[in-house]
ROLUMBA-429855 format. One record per residue: x, y, z of N, C-alpha, C in turn; residue in one letter. Coordinates in steps of 0.2 Angstrom, whole numbers, plus 5000, padded with zeros to 4 digits. Each point is the difference from the previous one (the first is absolute). Example, Ala and Ser with C-alpha at 12.3 -4.5 7.8 and 13.67 -1.06 7.14 Angstrom:
<rs>
506649725039499650065000500450065000a/499850054996500450065001499650055003s/
</rs>
This chain:
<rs>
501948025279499750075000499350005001x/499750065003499349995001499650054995x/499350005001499750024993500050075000x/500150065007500050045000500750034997x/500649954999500650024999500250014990x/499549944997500050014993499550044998x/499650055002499450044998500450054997x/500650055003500350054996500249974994x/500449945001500350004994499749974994x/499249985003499749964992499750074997x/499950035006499550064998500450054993x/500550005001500350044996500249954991x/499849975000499849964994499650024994x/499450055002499350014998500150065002x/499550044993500150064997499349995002x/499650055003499550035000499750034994x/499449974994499950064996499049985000x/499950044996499050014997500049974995x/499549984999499749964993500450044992x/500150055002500250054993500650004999x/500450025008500649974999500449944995x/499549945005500349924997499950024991x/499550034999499949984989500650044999x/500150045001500550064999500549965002x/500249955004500749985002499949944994x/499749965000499949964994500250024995x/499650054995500150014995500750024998x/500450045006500650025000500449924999x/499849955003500649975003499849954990x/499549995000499949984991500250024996x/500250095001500350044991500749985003x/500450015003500750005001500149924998x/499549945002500349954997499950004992x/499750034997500150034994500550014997x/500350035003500450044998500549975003x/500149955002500549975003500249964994x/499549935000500049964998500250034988x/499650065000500250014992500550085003x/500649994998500750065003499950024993x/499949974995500450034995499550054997x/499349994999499650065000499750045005x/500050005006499750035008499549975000x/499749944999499249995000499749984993x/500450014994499650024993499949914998x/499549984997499849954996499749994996x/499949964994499649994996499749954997x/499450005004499349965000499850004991x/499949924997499649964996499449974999x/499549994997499649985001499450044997x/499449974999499450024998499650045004x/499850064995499650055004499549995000x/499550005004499249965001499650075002x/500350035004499550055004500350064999x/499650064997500450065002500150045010x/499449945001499950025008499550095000x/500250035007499550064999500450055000x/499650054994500250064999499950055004x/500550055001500150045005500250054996x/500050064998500150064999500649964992x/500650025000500549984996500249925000x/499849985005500349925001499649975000x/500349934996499549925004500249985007x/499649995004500449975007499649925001x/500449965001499949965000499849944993x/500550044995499749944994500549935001x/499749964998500449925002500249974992x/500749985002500449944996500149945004x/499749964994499949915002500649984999x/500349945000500549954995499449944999x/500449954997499749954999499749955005x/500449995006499649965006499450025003x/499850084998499450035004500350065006x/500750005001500050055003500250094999x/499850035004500150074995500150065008x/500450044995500250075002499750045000x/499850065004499650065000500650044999x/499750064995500550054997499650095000x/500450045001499950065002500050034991x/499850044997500550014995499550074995x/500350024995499750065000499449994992x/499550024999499549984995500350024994x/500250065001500250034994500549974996x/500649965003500649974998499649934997x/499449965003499649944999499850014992x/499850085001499550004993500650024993x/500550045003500650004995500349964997x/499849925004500749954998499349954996x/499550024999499549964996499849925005x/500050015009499849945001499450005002x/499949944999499149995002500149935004x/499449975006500049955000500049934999x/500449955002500349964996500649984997x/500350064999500649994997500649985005x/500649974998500650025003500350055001x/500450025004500350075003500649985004x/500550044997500350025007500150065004x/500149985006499950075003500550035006x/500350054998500850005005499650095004x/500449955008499950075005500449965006x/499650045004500349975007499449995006x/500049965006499649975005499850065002x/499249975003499850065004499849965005x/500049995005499749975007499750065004x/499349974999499550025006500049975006x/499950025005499749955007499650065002x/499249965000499550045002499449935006x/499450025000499849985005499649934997x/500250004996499849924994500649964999x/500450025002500849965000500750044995x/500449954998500350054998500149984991x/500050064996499849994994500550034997x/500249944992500850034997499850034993x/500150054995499949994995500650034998x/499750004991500750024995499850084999x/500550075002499850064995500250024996x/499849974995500350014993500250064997x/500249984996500450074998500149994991x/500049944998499850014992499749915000x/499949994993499649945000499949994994x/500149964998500449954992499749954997x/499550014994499749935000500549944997x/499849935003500549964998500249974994x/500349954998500049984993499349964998x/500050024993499549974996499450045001x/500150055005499450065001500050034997x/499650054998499850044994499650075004x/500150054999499950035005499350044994x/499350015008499450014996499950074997x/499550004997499950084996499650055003x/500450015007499650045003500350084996x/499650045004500050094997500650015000x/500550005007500750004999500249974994x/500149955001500249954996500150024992x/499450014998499950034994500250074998x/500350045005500450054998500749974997x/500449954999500449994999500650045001x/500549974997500850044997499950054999x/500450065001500250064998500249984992x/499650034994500349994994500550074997x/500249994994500650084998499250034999x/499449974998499550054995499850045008x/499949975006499650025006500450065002x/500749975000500650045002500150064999x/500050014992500050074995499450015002x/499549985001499350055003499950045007x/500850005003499950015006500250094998x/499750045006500650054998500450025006x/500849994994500649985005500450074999x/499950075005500150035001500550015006x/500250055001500450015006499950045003x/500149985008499950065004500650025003x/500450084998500450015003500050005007x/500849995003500350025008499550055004x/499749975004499850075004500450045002x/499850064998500550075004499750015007x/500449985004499750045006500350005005x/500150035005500649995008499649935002x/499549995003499749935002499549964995x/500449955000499749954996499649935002x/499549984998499649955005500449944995x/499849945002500149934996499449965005x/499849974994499649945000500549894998x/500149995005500449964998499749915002x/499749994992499649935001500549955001x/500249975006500249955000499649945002x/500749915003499549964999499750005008x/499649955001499849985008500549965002x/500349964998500449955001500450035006x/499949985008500750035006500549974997x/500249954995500850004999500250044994x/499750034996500250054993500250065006x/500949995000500350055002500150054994x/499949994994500250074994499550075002x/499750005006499650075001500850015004x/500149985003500550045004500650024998x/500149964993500850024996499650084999x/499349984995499850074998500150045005x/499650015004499950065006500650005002x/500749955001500550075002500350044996x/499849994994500250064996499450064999x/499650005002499450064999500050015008x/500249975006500050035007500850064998x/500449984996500650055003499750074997x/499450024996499850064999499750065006x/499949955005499750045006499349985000x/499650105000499350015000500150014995x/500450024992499950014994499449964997x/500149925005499349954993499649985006x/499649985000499449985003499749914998x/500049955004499949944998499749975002x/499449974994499549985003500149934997x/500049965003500249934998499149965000x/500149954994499249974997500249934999x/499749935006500249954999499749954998x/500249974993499349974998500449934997x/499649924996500449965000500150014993x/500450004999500650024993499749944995x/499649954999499949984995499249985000x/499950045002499350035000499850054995x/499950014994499950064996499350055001x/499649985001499450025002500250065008x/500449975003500250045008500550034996x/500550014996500550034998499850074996x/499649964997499550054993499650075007x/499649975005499750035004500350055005x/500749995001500450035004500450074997x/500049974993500250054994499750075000x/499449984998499250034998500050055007x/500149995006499850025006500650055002x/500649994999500550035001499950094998x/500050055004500250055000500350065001x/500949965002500550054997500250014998x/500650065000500350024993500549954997x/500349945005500549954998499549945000x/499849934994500049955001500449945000x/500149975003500649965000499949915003x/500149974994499949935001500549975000x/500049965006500749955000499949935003x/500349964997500249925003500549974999x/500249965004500749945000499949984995x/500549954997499949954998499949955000x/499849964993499749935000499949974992x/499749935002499849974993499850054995x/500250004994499650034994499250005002x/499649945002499550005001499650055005x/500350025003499950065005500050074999x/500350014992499950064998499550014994x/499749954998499450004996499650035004x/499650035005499850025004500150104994x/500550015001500350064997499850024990x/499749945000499950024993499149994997x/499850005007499349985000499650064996x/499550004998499850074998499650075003x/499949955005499450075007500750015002x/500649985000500550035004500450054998x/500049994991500250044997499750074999x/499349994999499550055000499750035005x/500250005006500050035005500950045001x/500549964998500550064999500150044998x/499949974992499850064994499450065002x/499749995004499450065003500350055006x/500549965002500350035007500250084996x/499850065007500350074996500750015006x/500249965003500649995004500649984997x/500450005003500750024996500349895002x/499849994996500149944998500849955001x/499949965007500749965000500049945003x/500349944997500049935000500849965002x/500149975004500549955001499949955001x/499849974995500049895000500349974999x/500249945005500649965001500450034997x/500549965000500850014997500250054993x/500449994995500350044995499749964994x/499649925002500049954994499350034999x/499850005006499050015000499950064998x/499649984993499750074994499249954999x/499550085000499349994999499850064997x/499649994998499550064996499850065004x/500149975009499950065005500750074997x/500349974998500650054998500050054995x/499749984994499950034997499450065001x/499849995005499350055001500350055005x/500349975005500450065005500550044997x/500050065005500350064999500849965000x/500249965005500649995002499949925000x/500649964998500049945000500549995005x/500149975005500749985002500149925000x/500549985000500249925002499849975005x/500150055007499949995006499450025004x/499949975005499550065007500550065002x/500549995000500750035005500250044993x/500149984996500050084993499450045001x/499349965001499650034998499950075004x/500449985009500050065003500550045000x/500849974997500350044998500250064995x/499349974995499750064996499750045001x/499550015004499650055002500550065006x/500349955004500450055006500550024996x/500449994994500450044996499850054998x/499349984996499850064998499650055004x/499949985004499850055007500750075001x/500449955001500750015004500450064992x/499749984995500150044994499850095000x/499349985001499750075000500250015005x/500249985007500150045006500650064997x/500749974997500550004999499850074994x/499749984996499850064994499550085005x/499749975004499750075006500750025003x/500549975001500550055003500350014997x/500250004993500450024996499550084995x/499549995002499650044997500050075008x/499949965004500150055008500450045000x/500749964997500550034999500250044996x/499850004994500050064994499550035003x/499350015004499850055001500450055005x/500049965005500450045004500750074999x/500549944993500250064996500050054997x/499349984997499850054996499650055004x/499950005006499750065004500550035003x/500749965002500350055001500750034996x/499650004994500450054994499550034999x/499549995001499350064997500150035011x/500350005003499950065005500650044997x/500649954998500650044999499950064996x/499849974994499950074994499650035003x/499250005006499650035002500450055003x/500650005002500650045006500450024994x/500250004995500250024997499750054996x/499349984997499650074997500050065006x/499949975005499750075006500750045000x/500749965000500550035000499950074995x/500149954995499950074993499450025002x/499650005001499450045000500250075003x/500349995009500550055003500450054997x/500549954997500550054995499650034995x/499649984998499750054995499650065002x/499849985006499850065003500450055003x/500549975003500650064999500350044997x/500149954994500150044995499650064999x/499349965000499850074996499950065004x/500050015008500150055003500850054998x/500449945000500950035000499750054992x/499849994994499850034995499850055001x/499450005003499650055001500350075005x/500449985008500450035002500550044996x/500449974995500550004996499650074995x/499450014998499850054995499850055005x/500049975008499750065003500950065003x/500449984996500550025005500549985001x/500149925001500549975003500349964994x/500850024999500349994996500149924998x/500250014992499849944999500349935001x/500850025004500449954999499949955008x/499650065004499749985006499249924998x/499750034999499449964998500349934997x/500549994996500149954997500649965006x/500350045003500349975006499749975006x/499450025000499649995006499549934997x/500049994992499749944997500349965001x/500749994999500449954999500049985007x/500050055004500149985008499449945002x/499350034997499549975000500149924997x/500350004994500049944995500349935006x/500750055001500449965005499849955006x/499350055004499749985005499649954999x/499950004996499249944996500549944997x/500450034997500649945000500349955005x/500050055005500249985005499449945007x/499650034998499449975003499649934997x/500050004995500249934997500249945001x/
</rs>
């Protein structure tokens, strides 16, 4: 074969792309091995090792803080400052830190880190006395100082919700909830707020900012150690503040926390917790037309007797002419004959 005979067919081997393209296909072609190689979480892992660098601070997050091991090499980690200062680390210590891969490819090459999503100090660590930190446990004494009020159901054809879930794309529990508050229609209104569930400071904050007439916290389940998050104190005292109609679904029927006792409604589930609110939506619907319907009756027995007064009204106005006819002249077996005719016709019209 000559060389002008293999030119089509090498040429179709080779994808023409731009330098942004190739990072973009890269990066691509790095997360799926990911996710390949770990099936059982999509990507998720959790990295060991000593925390040396917070890295730099950017609004809410550290980005780029670094975990060493022991031979000298180390991971870069995404992760959020607030959950750092919660969990009492400082550098130096051991940590573990569970999330999943981030691959960049940019024009420095291509870079992997971890985005964390909580962060654990390890054993023999002793977590520092930072200002969080120092807020401690929720006590009975803290507890009874809260004021645990209730806000009733809102009354009203259209109801907004504010509904904190987690970040996590795998926490399917918003969508058990939402199919039970989607079968209402336009009766609710949802505003879904997605923060990381073991974050207290992000939980506490999304509470505090919530301004509709439904708040509603929900998450799947998990380790007991994932629901201490729910009995933190800024979490509590930012519930206990809310003037919104208070409701919670954490993990399963086992999973109980202090968040329960401060909410309007406790339920076992995320999927009870919507099928609380859409009941009771679907309650008052049913109480407005049972009320529709007594009005409606009642209007048309107040037109009936309205038809009934003007009848007598009539006949008593005949009457009193037949009477007065009756004194002018006209005997009197007539007049009363011509009443009853009267009586009959009104009877009749009825």
């Amino acid at each position: 074969m000559n060389d002008n005979a293999t030119m089509p067919e090498a040429a179709v081997l080779f994808a023409d792309v731009t330098p942004g393209t190739f990072q973009q296909f890269t990066a691509l072609l790095l997360e799926r091995l990911a996710v390949t190689q770990l099936p059982e979480m999509a990507g998720m892992i959790r990295l060991r090792g000593r925390w040396t660098d917070p890295g730099r601070a950017s609004g809410k997050y550290f980005y780029g803080a670094k975990v060493v091991d022991d031979g000298g090499a180390q991971a870069k980690v995404e992760i959020m400052a607030s959950l750092v200062a919660s969990r009492g680390i400082v550098p130096g210590q051991n940590v573990i830190l569970s999330g999943r891969l981030v691959i960049k490819s940019g024009n420095y090459g291509v870079e992997v880190k971890l985005a964390a999503t909580d962060i654990q100090l390890g054993e023999q660590e002793e977590a520092a006395p930072t200002a969080m930190v120092q807020q401690g446990r929720m006590t009975l004494e803290r507890l009874r100082a809260l004021s645990l009020w209730r806000v009733p159901f809102p009354d009203r054809d259209a109801i907004s919700i504010t509904l904190i879930q987690s970040t996590s794309a795998a926490a399917q529990v918003a969508n058990d909830c939402m199919a039970e508050l989607t079968k209402l229609g336009d009766a609710v209104r949802v505003s879904p707020v997605r923060v990381n569930m073991l974050d207290p400071v992000a939980i506490a904050t999304a509470i505090r900012e919530a301004t509709a007439d439904i708040l509603m916290v929900i998450r799947g389940g998990g380790d007991a150690a994932d629901f201490e998050v729910f009995e933190d104190p800024r979490v509590l005292t930012a519930m206990a503040e809310q003037k919104a109609h208070r409701v919670v679904g954490l993990g399963h029927t086992g999973n109980a926390t202090l968040l329960d006792l401060v909410a309007d409604y406790s339920a076992n589930t995320p999927a009870q917790a919507g099928a609380y609110v859409r009941e009771r939506v679907q309650q008052r619907q049913r109480l407005l037309d049972e009320v529709g319907k007594e009005l409606r009756l009642a209007r048309e027995r107040a037109e009936s007797l309205e038809k009934e007064r003007n009848a007598a009204q009539v006949q008593l106005q005949t009457s009193t002419e037949l009477l007065k006819n009756a004194r002018a002249g006209i005997p009197y077996w007539v007049a009363v004959a011509a009443f009853a005719c009267g009586a009959f016709l009104v009877w009749i019209a009825r």
